[in-house]
FILUM-663427 format. One record per residue: residue number from 1; x, y, z of N, C-alpha, C in turn. Coordinates in pm, whole numbers. Layout:
BEGIN
NUM/X/Y/Z/X/Y/Z/X/Y/Z
...
***
This chain:
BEGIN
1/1738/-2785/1669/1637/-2731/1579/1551/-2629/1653
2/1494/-2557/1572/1431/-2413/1629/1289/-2482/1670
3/1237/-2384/1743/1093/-2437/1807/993/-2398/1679
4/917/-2493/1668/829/-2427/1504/701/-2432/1547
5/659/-2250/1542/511/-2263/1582/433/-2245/1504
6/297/-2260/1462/211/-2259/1365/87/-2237/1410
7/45/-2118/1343/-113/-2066/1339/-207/-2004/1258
8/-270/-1930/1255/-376/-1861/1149/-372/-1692/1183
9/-420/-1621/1099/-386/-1492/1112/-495/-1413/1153
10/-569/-1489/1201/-704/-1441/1301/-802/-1541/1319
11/-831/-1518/1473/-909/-1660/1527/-1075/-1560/1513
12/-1098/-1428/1480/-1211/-1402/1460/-1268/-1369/1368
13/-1218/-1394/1238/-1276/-1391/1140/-1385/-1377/1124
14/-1517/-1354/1040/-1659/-1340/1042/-1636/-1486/960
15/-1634/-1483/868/-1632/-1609/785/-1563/-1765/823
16/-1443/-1752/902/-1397/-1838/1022/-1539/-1889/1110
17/-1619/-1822/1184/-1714/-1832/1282/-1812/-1854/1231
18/-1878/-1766/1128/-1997/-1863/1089/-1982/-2015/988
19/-1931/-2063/948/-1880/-2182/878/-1903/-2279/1033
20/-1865/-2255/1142/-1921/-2343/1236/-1816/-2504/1252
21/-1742/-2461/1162/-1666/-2612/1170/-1535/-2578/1235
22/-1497/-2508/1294/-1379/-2479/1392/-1426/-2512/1511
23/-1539/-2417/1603/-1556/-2324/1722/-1666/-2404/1766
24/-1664/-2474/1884/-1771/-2576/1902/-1878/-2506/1920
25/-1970/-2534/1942/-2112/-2452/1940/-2117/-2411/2073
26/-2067/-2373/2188/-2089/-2351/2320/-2010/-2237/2252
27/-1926/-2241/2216/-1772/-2099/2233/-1872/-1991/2128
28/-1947/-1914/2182/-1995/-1806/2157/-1968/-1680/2225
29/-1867/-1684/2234/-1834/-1511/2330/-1609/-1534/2255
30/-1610/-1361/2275/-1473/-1369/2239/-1390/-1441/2342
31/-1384/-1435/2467/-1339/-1522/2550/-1288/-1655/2534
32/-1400/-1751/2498/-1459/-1875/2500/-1366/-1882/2354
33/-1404/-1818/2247/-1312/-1879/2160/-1193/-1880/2125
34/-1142/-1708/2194/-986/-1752/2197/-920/-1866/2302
35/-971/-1914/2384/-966/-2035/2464/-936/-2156/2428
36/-1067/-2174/2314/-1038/-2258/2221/-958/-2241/2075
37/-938/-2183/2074/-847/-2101/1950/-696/-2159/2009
38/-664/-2122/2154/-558/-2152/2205/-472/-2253/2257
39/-590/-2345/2278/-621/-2504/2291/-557/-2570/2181
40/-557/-2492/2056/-562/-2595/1930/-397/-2542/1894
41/-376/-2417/1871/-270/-2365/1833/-184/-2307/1923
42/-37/-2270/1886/18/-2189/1993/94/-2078/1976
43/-6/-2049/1813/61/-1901/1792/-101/-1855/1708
44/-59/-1709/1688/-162/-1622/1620/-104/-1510/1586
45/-177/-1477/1467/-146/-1309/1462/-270/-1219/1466
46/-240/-1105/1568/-302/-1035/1570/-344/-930/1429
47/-472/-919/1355/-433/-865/1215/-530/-712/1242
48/-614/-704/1356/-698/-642/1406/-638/-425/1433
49/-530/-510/1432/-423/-379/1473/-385/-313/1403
50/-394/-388/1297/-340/-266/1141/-465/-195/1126
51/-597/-220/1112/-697/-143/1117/-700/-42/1197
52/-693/-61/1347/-701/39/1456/-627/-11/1573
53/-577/118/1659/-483/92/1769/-558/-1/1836
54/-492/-95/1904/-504/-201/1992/-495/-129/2125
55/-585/-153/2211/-625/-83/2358/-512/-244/2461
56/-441/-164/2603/-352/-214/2683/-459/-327/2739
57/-595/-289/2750/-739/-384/2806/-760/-481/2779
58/-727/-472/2603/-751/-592/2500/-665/-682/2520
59/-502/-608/2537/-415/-702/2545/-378/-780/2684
60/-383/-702/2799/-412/-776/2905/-549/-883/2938
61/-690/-870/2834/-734/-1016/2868/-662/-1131/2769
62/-633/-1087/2650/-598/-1200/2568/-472/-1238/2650
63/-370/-1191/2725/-311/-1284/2830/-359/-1366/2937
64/-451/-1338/2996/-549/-1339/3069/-562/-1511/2991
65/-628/-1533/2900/-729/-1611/2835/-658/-1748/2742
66/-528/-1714/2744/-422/-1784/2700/-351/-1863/2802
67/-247/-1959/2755/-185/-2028/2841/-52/-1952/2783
68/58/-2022/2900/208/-1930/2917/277/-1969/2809
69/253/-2040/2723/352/-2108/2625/299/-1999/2454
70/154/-1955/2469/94/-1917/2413/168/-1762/2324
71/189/-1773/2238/226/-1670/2126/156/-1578/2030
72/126/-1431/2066/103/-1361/1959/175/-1245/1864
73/188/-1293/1772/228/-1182/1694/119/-1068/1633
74/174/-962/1617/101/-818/1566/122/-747/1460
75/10/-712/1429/30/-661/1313/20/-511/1331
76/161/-410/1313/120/-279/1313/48/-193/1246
77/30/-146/1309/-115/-2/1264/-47/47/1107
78/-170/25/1013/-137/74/874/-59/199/877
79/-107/344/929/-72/422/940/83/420/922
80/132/356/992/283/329/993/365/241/905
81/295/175/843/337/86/718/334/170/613
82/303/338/584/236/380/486/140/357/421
83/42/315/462/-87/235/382/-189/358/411
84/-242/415/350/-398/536/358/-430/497/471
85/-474/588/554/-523/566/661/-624/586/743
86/-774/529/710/-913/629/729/-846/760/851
87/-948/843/868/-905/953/941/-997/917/1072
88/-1117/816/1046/-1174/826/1116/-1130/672/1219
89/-1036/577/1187/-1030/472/1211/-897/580/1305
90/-863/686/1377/-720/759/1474/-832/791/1585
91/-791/757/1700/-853/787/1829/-923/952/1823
92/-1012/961/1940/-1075/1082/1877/-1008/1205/1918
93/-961/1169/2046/-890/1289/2102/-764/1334/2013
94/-678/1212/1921/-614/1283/1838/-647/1337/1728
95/-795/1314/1658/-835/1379/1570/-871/1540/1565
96/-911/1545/1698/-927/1683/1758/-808/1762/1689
97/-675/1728/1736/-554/1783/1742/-479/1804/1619
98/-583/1734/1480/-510/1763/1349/-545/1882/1297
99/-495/1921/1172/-509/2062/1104/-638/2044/1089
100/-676/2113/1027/-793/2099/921/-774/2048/774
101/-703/2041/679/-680/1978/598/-681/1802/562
102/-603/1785/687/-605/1637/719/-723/1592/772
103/-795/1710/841/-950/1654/893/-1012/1580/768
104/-1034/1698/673/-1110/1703/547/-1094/1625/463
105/-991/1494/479/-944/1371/374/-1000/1256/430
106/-1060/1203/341/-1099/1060/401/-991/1001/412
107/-880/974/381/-793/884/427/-658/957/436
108/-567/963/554/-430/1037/573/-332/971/571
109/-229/984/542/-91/895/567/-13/972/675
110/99/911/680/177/965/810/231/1087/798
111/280/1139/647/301/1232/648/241/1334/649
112/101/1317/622/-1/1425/658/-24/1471/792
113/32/1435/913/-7/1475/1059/102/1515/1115
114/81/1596/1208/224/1708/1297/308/1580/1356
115/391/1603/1369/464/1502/1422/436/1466/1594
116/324/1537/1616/318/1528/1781/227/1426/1799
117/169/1475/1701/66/1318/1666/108/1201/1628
118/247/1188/1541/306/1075/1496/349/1013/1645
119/376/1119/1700/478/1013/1855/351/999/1933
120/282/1018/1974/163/989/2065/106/871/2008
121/67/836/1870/16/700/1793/119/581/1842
122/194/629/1796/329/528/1837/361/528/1995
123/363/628/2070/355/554/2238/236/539/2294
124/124/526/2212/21/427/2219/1/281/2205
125/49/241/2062/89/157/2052/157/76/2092
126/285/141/2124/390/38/2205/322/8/2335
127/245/111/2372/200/64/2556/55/-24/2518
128/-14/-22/2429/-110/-139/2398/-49/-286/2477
129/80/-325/2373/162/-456/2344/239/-483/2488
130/267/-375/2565/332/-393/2704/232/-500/2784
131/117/-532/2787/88/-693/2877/127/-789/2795
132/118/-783/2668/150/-901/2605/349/-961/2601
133/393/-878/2597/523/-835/2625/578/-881/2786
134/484/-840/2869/555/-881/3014/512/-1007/3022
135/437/-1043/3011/368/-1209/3024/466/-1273/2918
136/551/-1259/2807/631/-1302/2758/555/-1356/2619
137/454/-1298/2608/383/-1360/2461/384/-1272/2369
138/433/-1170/2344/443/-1102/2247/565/-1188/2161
139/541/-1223/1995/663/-1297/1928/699/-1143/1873
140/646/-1116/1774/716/-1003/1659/585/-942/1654
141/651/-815/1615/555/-699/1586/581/-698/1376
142/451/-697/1340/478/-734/1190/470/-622/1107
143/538/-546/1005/570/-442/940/573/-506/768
144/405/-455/741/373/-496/598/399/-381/504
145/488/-396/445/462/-213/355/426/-255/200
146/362/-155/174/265/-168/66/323/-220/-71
147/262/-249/-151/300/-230/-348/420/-132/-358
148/374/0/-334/462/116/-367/552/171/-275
149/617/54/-181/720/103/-119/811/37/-168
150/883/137/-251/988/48/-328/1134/53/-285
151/1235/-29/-304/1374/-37/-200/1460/80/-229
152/1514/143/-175/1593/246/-178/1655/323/-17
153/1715/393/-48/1768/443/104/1659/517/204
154/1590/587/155/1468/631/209/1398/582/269
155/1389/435/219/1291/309/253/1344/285/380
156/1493/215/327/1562/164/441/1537/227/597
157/1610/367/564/1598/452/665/1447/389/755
158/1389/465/699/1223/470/766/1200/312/795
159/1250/164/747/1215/75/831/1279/70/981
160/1416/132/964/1509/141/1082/1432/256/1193
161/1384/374/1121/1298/462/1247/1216/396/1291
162/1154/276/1246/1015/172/1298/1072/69/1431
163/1184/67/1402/1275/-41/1507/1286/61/1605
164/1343/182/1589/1378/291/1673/1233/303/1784
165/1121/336/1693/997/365/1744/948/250/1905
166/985/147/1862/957/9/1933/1055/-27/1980
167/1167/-29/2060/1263/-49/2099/1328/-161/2146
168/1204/-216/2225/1226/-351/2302/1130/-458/2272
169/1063/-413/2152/989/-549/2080/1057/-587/1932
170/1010/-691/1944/1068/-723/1787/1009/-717/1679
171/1090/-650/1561/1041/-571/1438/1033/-674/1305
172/931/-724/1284/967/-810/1168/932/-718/991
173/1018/-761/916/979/-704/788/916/-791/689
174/766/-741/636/733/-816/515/775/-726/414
175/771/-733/275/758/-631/172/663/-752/58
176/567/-624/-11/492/-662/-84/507/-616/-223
177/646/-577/-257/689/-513/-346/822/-618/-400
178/775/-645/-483/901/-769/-591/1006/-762/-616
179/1054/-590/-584/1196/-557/-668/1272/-596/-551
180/1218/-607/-417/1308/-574/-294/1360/-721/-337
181/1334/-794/-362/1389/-936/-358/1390/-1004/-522
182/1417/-898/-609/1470/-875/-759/1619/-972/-743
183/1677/-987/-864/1810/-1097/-863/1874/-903/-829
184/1887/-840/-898/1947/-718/-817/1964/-644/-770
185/1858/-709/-602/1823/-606/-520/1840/-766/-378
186/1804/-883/-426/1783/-936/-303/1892/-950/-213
187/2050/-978/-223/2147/-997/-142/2156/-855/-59
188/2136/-711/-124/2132/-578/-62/1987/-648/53
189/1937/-669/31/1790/-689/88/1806/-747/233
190/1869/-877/190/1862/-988/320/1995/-923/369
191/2114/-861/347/2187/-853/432/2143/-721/519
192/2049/-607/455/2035/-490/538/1931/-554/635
193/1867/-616/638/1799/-713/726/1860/-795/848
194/1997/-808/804/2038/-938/889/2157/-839/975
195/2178/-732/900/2316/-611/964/2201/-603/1087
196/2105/-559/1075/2007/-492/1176/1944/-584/1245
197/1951/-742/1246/1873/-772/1285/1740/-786/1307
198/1691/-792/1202/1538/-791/1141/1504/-886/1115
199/1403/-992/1156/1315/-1095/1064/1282/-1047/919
200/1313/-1157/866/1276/-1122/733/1150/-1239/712
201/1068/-1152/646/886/-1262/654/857/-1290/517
202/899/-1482/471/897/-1548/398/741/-1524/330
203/706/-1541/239/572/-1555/168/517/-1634/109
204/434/-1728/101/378/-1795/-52/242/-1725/-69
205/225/-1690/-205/116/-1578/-243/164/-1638/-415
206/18/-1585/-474/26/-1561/-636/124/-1493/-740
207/184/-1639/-792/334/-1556/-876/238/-1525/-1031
208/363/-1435/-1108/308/-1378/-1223/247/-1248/-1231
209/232/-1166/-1079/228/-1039/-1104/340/-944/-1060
210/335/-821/-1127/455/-715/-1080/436/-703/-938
211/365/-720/-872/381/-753/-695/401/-874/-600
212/383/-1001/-677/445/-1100/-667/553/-1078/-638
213/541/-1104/-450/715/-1159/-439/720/-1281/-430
214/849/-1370/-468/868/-1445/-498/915/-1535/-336
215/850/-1672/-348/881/-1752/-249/1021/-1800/-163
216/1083/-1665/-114/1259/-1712/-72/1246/-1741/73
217/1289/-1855/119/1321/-1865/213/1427/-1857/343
218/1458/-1773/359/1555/-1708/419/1558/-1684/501
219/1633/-1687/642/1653/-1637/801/1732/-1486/790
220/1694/-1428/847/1803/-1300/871/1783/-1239/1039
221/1745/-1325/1110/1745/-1312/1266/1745/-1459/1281
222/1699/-1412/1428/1713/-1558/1567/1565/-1629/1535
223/1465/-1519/1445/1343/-1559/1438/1275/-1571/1268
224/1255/-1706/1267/1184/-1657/1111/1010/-1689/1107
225/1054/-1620/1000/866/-1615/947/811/-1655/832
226/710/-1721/804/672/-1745/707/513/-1755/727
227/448/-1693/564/289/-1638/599/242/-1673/445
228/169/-1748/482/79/-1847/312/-47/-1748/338
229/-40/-1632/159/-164/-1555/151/-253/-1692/75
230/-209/-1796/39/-294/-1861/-51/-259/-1817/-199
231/-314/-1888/-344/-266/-1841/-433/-388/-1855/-521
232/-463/-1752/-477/-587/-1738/-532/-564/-1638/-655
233/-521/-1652/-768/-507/-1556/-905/-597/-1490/-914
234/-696/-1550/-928/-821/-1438/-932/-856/-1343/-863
235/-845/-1280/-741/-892/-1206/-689/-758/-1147/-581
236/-626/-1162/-653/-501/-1163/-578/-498/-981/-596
237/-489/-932/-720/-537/-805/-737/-650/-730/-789
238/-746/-818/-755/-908/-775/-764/-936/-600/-689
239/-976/-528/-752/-1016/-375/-702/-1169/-464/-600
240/-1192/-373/-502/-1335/-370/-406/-1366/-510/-368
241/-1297/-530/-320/-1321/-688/-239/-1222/-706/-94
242/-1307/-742/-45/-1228/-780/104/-1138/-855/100
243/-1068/-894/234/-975/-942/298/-1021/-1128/268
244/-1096/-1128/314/-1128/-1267/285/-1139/-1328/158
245/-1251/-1245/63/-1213/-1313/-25/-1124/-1286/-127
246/-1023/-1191/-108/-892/-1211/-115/-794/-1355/-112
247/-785/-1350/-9/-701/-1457/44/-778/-1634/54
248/-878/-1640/-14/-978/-1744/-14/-939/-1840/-63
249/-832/-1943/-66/-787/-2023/-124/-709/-2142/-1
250/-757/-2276/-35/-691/-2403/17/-604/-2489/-31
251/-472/-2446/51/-359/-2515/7/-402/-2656/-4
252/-361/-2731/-85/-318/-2847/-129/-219/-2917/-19
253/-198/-3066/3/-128/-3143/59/37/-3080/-34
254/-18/-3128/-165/150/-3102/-206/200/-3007/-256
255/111/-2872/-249/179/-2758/-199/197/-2740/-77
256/142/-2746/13/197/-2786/136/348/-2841/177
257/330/-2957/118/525/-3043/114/584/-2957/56
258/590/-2865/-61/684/-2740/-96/744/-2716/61
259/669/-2677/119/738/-2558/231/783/-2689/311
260/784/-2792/333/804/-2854/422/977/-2856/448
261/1063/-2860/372/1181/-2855/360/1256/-2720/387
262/1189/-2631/309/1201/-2481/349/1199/-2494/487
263/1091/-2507/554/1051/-2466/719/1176/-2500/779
264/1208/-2620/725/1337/-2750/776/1443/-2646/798
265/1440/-2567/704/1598/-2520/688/1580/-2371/747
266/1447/-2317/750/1442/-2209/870/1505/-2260/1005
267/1454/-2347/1027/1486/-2408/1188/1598/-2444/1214
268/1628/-2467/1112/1797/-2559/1155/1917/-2411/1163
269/1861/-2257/1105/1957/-2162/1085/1863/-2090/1246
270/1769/-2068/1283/1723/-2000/1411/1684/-2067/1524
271/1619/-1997/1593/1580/-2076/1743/1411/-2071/1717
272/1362/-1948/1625/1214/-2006/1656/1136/-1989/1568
273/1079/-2052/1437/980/-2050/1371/838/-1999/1360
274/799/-1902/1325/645/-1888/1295/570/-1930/1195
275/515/-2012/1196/448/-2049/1018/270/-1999/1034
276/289/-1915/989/119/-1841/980/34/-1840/847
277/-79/-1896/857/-164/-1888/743/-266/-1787/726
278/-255/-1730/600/-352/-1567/595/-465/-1603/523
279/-498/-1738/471/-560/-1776/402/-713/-1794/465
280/-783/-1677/505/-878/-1710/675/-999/-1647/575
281/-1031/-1797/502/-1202/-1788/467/-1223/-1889/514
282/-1375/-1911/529/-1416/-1978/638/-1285/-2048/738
283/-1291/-2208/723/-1217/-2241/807/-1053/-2306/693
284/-1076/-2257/608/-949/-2305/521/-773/-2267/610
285/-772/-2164/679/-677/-2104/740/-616/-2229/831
286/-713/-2294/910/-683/-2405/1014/-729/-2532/992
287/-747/-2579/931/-740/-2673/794/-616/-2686/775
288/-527/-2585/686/-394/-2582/622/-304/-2592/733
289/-311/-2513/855/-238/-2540/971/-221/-2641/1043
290/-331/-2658/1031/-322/-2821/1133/-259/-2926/1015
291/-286/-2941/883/-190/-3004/811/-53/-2961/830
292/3/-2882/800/151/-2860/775/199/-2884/913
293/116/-2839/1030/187/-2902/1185/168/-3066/1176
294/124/-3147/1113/147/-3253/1073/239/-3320/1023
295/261/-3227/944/357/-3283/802/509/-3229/907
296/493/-3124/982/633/-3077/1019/645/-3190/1159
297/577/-3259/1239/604/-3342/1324/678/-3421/1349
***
């Protein structure tokens, strides 16, 4: 059976930390709590990175601050998922270096910038993840693409230039788009996944909308994934609301046992399990984790 690790999708949450019921009252510095963050769990995802490039500094203390068994996964820079991309959230020296047009937009996508800029973001990036990588804790690099990336050859292509981009880390795929895993689209789906060797990243999230993807559990590498947004209806496609309370919802014990069988049968087809919870208001995220590492024992 595969090694099954389980964690939360950020140990710094604002709403995680002040709730006070995780982080003992001494662990007041980032240090101190990924320490204890690390103590408890033995995986994480980094979610900090899709916002803005991750500095090589950052990632050499969080090795630093971890133990060797210790696992993080990453989340890549929006920019590259196609997601809008503030202009002001791109290092400054490359902002210098854009047109003027792209200056003048509050938010750019990838195709808006010279391509000299596209490869400099990206061998930034990859050299961020290089301590986490030599110390052997880097799991998967995570590739969320939006609502409106819908399946087609184009798509395909451009997830495969993302593997290209990163060479020697591993590329996992989410999609947040329903058709990719449609009754006639999903077997095209999981096998262009599994030709290439791609994680494919399981979901439980709010069914009943046209972006609802649906809960499949499936291996298509050596590594699987699976990531509970919670199934908060209300505010699943809410306009002007954050991340948190987004995802603000506490699994249940027997939604919980749903996945328990699933996980079963991830493990028994790979060598290593991730089970991550995105569900990170206050402390509901590790709550749900520390149950289901229960239930999977």
């Amino acid at each position: 059976m595969a090694d099954v690790l389980v964690g939360t999708c950020s140990w710094t949450d604002p709403t995680l930390i002040a709730c006070g019921r995780f982080y003992p009252e001494h662990c007041r510095t980032a240090e101190a709590r990924l320490q204890y963050y690390a103590s408890q769990f033995r995986l994480v995802e980094v979610d900090s990175s899709y916002y803005a490039l991750p500095s090589e500094r950052t990632s050499f203390l969080w090795v630093e601050r971890t133990g060797e068994r210790f696992v993080f996964d990453v989340k890549a820079f929006r920019l590259f998922t196609q997601h809008p991309t503030p202009v002001k959230s791109l290092p400054q020296d490359v902002r210098r270096e854009l047109p003027q047009p792209a200056l003048e937009k509050g938010n750019v996508y990838l195709r808006d910038l010279p391509e000299e800029a596209v490869a400099e973001l990206w061998q930034r990036f990859e050299r961020a993840l290089l301590p986490l990588d030599s110390a052997g804790k880097l799991g998967v690099v995570l590739f969320q693409f939006p609502p409106w990336f819908f399946p087609g050859s184009a798509q395909r292509e451009y997830i495969l230039q993302c593997r290209e981009r990163l060479p020697q880390y591993r590329v996992a795929i989410e999609f947040r788009n329903a058709s990719w895993l449609s009754e006639k689209n999903r077997e095209r789906t999981l096998d262009f996944l599994r030709q290439n060797d791609l994680p494919f990243v399981c979901v439980d999230e709010p069914q009943g909308f046209r972006s609802s993807v649906p809960p499949v559990a499936e291996a298509t590498s050596d590594i699987a994934l699976v990531r509970f947004h919670g199934r908060n209806r209300e505010t699943w496609e809410k306009k002007g609301i954050g991340p948190a309370e987004r995802f603000n919802y506490l699994y249940s014990e027997e939604e919980l046992r749903e996945w328990v069988p699933r996980i079963r049968h991830l493990a028994s087809a790979t060598r290593e399990v991730h089970v991550l919870f995105n569900n990170c208001y206050a402390d509901k995220a590790v709550v749900n984790a520390r149950q289901i590492a229960f239930m999977l024992d």
